[in-house]
C-alpha positions in Angstrom: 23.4 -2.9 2.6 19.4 -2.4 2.3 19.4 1.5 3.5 17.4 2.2 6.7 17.3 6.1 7.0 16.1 9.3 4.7 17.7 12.2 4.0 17.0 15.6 2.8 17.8 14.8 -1.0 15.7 11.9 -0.9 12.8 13.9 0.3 13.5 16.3 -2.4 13.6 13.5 -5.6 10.7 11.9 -3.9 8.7 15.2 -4.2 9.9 15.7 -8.2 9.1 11.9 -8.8 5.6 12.3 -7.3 4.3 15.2 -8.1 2.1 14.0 -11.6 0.1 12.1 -9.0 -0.1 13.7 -5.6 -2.2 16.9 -4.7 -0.3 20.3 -3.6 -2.8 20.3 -0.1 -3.0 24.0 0.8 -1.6 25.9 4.1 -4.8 27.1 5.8 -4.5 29.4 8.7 -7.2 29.8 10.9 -7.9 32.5 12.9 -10.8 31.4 14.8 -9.0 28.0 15.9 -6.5 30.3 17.0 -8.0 32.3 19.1 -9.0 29.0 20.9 -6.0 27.1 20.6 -3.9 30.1 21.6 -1.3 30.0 18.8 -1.6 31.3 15.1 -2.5 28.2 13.7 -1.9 27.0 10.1 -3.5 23.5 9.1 -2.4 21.6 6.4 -5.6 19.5 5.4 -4.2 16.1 3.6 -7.9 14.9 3.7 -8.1 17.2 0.7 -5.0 14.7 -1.0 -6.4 12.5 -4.3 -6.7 9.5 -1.9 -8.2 11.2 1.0 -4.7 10.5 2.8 -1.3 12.0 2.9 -0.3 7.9 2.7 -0.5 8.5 -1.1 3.2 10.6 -1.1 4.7 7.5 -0.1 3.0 5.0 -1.6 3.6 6.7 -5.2 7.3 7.5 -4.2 8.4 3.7 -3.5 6.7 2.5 -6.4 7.7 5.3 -9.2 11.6 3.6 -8.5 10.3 0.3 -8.9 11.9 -2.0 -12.0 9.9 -2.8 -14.3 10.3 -6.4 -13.4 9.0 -5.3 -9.7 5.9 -3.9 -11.3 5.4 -6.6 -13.5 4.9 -8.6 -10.7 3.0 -6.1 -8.4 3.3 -5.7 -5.1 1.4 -6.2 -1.8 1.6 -4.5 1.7 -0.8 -4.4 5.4 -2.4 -1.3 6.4 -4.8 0.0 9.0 -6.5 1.5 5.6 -5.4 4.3 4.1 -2.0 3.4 3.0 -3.6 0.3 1.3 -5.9 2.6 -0.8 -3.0 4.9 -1.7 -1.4 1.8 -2.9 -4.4 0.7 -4.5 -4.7 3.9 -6.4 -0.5 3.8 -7.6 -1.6 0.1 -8.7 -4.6 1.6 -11.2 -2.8 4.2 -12.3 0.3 2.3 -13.6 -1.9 -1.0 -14.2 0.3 -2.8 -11.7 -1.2 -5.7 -9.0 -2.2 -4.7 -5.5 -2.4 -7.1 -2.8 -3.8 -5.4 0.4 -4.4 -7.0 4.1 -6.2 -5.0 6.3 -7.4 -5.7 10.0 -10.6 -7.2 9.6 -12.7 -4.4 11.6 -11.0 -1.5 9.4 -13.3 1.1 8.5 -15.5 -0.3 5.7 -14.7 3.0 3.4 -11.3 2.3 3.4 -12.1 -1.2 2.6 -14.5 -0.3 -0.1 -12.4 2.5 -1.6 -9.7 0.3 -2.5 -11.8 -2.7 -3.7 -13.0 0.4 -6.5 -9.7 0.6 -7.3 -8.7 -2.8 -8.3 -6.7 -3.7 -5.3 -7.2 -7.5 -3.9 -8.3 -6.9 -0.5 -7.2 -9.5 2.5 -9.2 -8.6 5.6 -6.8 -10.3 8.1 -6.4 -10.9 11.8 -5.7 -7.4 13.8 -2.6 -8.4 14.9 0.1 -6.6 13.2 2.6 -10.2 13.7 -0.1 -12.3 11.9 -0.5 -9.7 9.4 2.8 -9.6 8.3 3.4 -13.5 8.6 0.5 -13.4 6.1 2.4 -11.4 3.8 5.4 -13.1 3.7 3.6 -15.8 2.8 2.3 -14.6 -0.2 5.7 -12.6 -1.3 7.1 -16.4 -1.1 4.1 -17.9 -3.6 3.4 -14.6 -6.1 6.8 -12.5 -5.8 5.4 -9.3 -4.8 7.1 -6.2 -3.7 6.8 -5.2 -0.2 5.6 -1.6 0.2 5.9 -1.1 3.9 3.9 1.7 5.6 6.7 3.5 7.5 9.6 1.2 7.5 10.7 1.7 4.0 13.3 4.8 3.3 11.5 5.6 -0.2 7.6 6.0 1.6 9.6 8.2 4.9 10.5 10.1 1.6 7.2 10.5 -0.2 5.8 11.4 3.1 8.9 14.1 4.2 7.5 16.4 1.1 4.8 17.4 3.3 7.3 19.4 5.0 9.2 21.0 2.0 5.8 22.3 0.8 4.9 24.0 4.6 8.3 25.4 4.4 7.3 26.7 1.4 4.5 28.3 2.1 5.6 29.7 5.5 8.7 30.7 6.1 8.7 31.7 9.4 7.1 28.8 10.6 7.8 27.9 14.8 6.4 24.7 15.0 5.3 21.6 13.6 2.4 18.9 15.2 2.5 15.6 13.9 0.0 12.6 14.3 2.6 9.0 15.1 1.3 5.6 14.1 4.1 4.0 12.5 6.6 6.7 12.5 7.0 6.8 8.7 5.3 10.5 8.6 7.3 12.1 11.1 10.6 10.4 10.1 10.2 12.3 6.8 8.7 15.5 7.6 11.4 16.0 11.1 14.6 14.9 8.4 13.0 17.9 5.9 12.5 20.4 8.7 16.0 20.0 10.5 17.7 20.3 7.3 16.3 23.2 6.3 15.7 25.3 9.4 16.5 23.8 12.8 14.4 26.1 15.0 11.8 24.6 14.1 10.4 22.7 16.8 8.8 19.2 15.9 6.4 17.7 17.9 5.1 14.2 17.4 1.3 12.9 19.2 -0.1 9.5 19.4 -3.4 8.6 21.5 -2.8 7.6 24.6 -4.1 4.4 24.4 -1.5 3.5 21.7 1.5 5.0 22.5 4.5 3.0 21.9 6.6 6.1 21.1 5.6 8.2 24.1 6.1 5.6 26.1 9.8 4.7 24.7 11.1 8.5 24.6 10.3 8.3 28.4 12.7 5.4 29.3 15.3 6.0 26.8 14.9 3.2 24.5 12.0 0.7 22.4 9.8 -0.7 24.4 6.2 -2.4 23.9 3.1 -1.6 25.3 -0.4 -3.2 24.4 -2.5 -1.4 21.9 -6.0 -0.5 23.8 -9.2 0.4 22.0 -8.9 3.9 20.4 -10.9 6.6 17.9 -7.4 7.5 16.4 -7.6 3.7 14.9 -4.7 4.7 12.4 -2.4 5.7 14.9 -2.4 1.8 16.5 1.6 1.5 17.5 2.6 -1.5 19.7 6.1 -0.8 19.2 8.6 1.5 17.8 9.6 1.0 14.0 13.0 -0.3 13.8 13.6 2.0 11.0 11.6 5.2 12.0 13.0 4.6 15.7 16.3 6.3 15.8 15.1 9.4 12.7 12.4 10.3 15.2 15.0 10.4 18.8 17.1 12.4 16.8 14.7 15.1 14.7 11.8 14.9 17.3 11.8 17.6 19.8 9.1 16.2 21.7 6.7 13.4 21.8 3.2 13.7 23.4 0.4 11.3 24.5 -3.7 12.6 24.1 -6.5 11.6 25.7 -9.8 10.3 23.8 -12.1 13.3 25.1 -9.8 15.4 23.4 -9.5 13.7 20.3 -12.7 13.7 20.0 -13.3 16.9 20.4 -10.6 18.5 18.2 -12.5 16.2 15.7 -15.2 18.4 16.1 -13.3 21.9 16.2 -11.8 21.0 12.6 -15.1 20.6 11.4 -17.3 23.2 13.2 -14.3 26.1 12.7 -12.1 24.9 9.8 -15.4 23.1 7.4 -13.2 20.2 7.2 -14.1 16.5 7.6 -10.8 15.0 9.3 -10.6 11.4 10.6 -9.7 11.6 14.9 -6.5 10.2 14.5 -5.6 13.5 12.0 -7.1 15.7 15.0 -4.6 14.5 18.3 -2.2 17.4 17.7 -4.9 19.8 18.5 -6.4 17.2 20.9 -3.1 17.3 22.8 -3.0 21.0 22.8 -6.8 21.2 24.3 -5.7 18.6 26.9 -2.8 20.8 27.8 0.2 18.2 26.6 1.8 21.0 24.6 2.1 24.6 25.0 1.9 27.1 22.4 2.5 31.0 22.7 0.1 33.5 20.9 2.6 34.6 18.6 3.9 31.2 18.0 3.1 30.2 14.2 2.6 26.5 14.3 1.4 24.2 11.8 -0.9 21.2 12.6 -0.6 18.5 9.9 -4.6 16.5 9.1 -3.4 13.4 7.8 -6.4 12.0 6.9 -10.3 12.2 6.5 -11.0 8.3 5.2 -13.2 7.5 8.1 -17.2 5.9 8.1 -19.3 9.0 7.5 -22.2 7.8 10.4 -19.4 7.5 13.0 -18.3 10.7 12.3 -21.8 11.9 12.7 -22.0 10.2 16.1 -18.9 12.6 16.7 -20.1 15.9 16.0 -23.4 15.2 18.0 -21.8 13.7 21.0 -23.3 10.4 21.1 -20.6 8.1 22.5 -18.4 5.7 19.8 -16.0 2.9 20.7 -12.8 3.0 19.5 -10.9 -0.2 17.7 -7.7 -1.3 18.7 
């Protein structure tokens, strides 16, 4: 039976099988965001990762346990971005083929970035259904492996180490803020944290305007809900992942929608008091904690998790000086 979950010793093999490749991102704590956040806040900046992305944990930690027949014949996957140029960058580094389709208004950096790396790069219709119908099609001619954002056990793995190394580096950690798109992330990093210290409270955020998850934990089961234009463009969720669906109801304490005004400006907080370039859809943990969806004490220690900085550099721009920017679905 293909497995459909992740557990704490996968998390820990995925983070010995990875770590030749992956950066050890730092635990930054921030003072001066605390002060206006109200908590003591800790950031963990995966902008700072080799691909710009923590999508690069699980990318390299499903396709380190390929075969060698698997690899021979390369593998392909669909991504909002950034998980197609971590797979781009696996592919160049073990001189495997890289099939990537992307929505065909993605970012043009992520395009470009894993173009440099030798990936084939399908710009496809937004619709994640066509997408994936697209793929299947060419797994049926060219016998590619699947590497599935957040549906595949191995990536949930690659992406729970993120969790083992803020554990690491702070012991007495209260809580944890994660960005939701697919639900890979979380899955791993809530399986890692409840293992090893069940306090800790886990707390998932989407944008409001894509909120599949948030709107699912509210009535008790999957549900779908269209995916409206958004800044947090790699956090589009039309519905639950079948696989992350039942890791996140169990290990997720909470699960939190955030407005675009507050994404927006939590984009600009990282960079004005933290000097870091973050995409918005890394920033709606703080966004939801500006717009008052999560409450924090001061003496709560909570660590805010910055997936990802891969994001057009004149948009961002536009961000930081308040001229207005339309979001993609």
């Amino acid at each position: 039976m293909e497995k459909t979950t992740v557990t704490l010793e996968d998390i820990q093999s995925a983070a010995k099988r990875i770590a030749p490749y992956i950066r050890r991102t730092p635990l930054l704590r921030q003072e001066a965001m605390g002060k206006l956040l109200g908590c003591d806040v800790y950031l963990k900046p995966e902008m700072l990762q080799v691909t710009g992305a923590f999508k690069l944990r699980g990318a390299m930690s499903k396709i380190l346990a390929l075969t060698p027949e698997e690899r021979a014949k390369g593998i392909i996957t669909s991504s909002s971005g950034n998980h197609g140029q971590a797979c781009a960058f696996a592919g160049e580094k073990l001189g495997m083929h890289v099939t990537v389709l992307v929505p065909n208004d993605t970012p043009l950096i992520k395009v470009n970035n894993a173009r440099r790396m030798g990936a084939e790069v399908i710009l496809w219709d937004r619709s994640y259904d066509k997408r994936w119908a697209k793929v299947h099609e060419e797994v049926a001619e060219h016998g590619y492996t699947i590497v599935h954002p957040y549906e595949d056990p191995m990536v949930m793995a690659g992406q729970g180490t993120i969790a083992l190394e803020i554990m690491e580096d702070l012991e007495d950690l209260d809580t944890i803020i994660v960005p939701i798109g697919g639900g890979g992330l979380i899955s791993g990093i809530s399986t890692a944290v409840k293992a090893l210290k069940p306090s800790v409270r886990v707390i998932g955020v989407q944008a409001s305007a894509s909120a599949a998850y948030a709107e699912s934990r509210k009535v008790g089961k999957p549900v779908e809900v269209p995916c409206l234009p958004t800044v947090a463009d790699g956090l589009s969720c039309r519905r639950p992942g079948n696989n992350p669906y039942p890791i996140i109801e169990k290990n997720v304490d909470d699960i939190v929608a955030v407005e675009e005004k507050d994404i927006l400006e939590a984009t600009k907080m990282v960079a004005k008091e933290a000097k870091l370039v973050a995409e918005p859809s890394a920033c709606v943990g703080i966004g939801a904690i500006l717009g008052g969806k999560i409450k924090v004490r001061p003496d709560e220690k909570v660590a805010f998790v910055l997936t990802s900085g891969n994001w057009d550099i004149d948009m961002l721009g536009k961000v930081y000086n308040d001229i207005p920017v339309e979001g993609v679905e």
